[in-house]
N, C-alpha and C positions, 0 to 999 in steps of 0.2 A: 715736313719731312718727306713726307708721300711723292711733293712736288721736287726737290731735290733730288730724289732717286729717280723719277721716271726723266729728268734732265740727262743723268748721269747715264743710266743704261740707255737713253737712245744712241747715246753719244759712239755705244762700240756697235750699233747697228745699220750707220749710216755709208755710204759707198764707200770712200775715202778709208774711214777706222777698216772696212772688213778687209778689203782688199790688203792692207797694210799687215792685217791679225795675221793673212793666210800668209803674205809674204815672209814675214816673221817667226812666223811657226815653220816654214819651209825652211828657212835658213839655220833654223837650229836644229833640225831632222837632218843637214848638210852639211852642217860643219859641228855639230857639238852633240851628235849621238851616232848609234852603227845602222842607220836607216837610211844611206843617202839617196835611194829609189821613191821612195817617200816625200825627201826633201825635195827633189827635183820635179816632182809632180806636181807640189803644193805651192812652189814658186811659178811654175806653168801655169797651174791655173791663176792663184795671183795675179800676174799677169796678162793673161786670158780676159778675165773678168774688169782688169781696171781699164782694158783696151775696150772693151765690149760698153762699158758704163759713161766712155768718153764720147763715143758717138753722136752723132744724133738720128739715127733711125732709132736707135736704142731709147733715148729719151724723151723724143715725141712719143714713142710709143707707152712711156710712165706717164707723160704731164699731159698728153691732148685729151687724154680722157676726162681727167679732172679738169682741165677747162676751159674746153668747149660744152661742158656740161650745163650750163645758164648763157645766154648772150648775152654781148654787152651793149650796154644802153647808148644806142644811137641816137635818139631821137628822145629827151625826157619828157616832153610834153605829154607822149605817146605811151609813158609809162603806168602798166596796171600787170593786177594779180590776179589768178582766177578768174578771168576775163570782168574783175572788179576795177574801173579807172581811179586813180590816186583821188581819194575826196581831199575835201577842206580840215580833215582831223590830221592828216597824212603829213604831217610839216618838219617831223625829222628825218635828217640826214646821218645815219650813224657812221664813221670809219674809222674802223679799227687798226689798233698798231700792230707795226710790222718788225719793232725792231729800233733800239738806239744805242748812241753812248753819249752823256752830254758832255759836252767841249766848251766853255768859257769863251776857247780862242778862236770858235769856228765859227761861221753863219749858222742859224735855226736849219737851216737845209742841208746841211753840209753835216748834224747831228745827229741825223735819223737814218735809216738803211734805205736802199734803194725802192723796197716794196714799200716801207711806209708812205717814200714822199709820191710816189704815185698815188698810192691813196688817199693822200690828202687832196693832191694837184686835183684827181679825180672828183671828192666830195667837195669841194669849192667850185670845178664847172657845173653841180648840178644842183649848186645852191644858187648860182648863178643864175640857171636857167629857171628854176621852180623859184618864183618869187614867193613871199612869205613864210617858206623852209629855213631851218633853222639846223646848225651842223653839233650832232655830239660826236666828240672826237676823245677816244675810249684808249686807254692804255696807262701801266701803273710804274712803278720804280721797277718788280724785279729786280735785278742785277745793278742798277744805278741809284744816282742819288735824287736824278729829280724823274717826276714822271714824263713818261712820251708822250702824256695828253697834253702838258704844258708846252714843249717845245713842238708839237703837234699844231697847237693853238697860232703860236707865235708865226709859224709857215701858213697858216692860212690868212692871219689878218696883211698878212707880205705881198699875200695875191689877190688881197681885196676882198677879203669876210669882215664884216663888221664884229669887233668885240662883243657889240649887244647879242649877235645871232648865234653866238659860238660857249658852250655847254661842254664842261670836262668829266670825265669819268676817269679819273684817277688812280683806283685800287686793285683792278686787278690785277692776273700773274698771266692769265691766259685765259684763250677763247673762250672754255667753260665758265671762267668764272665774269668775265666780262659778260655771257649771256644771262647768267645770274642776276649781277649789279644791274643791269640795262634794264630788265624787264620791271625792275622796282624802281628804277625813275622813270622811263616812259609808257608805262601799263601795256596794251594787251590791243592797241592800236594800229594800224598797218607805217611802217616805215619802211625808209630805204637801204638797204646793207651795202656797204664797200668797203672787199675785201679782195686780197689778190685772189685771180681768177683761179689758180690750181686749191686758195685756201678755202673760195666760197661753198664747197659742199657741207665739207665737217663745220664753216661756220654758219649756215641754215640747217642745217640739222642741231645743233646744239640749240639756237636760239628759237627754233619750231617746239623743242621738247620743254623750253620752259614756256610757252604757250602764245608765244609772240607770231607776228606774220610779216615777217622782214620782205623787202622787194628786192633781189638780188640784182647789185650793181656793180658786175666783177671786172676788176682792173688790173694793170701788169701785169698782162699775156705775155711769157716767155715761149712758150713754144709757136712760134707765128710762123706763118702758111708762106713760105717763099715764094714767090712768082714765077720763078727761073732756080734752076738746080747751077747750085758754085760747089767749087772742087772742097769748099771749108766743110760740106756734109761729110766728106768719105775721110778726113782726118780726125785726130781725138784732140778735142779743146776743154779746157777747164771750163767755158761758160755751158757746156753741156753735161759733163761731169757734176756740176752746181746744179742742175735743172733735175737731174735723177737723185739728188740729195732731197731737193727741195719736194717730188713725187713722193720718195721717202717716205720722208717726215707728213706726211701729211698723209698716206698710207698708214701709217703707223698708228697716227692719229685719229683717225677714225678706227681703228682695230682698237685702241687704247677705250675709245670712246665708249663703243661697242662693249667690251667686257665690262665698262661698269653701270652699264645702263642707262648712259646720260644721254643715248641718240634710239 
């Protein structure tokens, strides 16, 4: 139930719902009561705000915090923690789901959201590279019928993971409860985390508190460093609209985290 309602109320707190609430509320202060001074302010800002959230000064300035917060693994050979180098215990790869809907009629790739197949693409190059590594690919039904770990699975052996090497975690709902499940199949050992880059805070903090020491391998950089300024910064585009949702939600999430003591 718990996890139902915290679905449902983020749902009026994200850019898109608020913006819409204020416009909404201002149009009934404007045409359907005696406050049309009210009205007009409240659609002002509305507007104000859905213009300001579309940006992208705006949005880099939500999502480069979270992540540029860990680098991303350039070099995996070179990969350590604590100035600890990855030992011979060190052979999971964990990447966590990002999101599906299964489709019968689509490809395995073509079933899962944009952040998850990165993170898969991502934990199969660095199974790739760390020989003897072995990929747990984490995500439960939720919302659907089959799990993202299965269809999760099915994209890696596509891109050349062997079945032997590839380990499902199936049950959870979300990141808390996935660091839950994890730490009770693969104990208390150093592994490697892949998670999208703005998601990788709240998910090493969750999975630090239950006493794990993940190697943070954050992937699907949305907010990226242009080389040259285009005139596409100073206009309002929905893929940046999306990137201050996606800061959000994972603001949010950590404050959620926060109050119940799981970080």
């Amino acid at each position: 139930m718990m996890f139902l309602l915290k679905k449902i109320v983020s749902q009026f707190l994200y850019p898109m719902s608020l913006c819409l609430e204020i416009l909404l509320l201002g149009l009934v202060f404007l045409w359907g009561a005696k406050r049309p001074r009210l009205g007009r302010n409240l659609v002002t800002l509305g507007t104000a705000l859905l213009f300001l959230l579309s940006v992208s000064f705006f949005s880099s300035g939500l999502l480069t915090p979270l992540e540029r917060r860990y680098p991303a693994v350039l070099h995996p050979e070179k990969i350590s923690w604590e100035g600890r180098s990855l030992d011979s215990s060190s052979r999971w790869i964990v990447v966590l789901g990002g999101g599906h809907a299964s489709d019968p009629a689509l490809p395995p790739n073509s079933q899962i959201s944009g952040a998850a197949l990165s993170r898969v693409v991502e934990g199969v190059r660095l199974y790739k590279a760390l020989p003897g590594s072995r990929l747990l690919l984490s995500g439960g039904k939720v919302f659907d019928t089959v799990p993202e770990a299965e269809v999760m699975a099915r994209i890696a052996v596509l891109l050349g993971a062997s079945p032997q090497d590839i380990c499902l975690e199936a049950d959870s709902r979300d990141t808390a409860e996935e660091a839950e499940i994890i730490a009770k199949m693969i104990g208390r050992g150093q592994f490697i985390l892949v998670t999208s880059a703005a998601h990788m805070p709240r998910a090493l903090a969750l999975f630090e508190k239950c006493g794990l020491r993940p190697i943070p391998a954050p992937t699907d950089y949305l907010g990226r460093q242009p080389q040259r300024v285009s005139p596409d910064a100073f206009f309002p585009r929905v893929k940046f609209l999306n990137q201050v949702e996606i800061a959000v939600h994972e603001y949010l999430g950590l404050a959620w985290a926060w109050l119940r003591g799981s970080i």
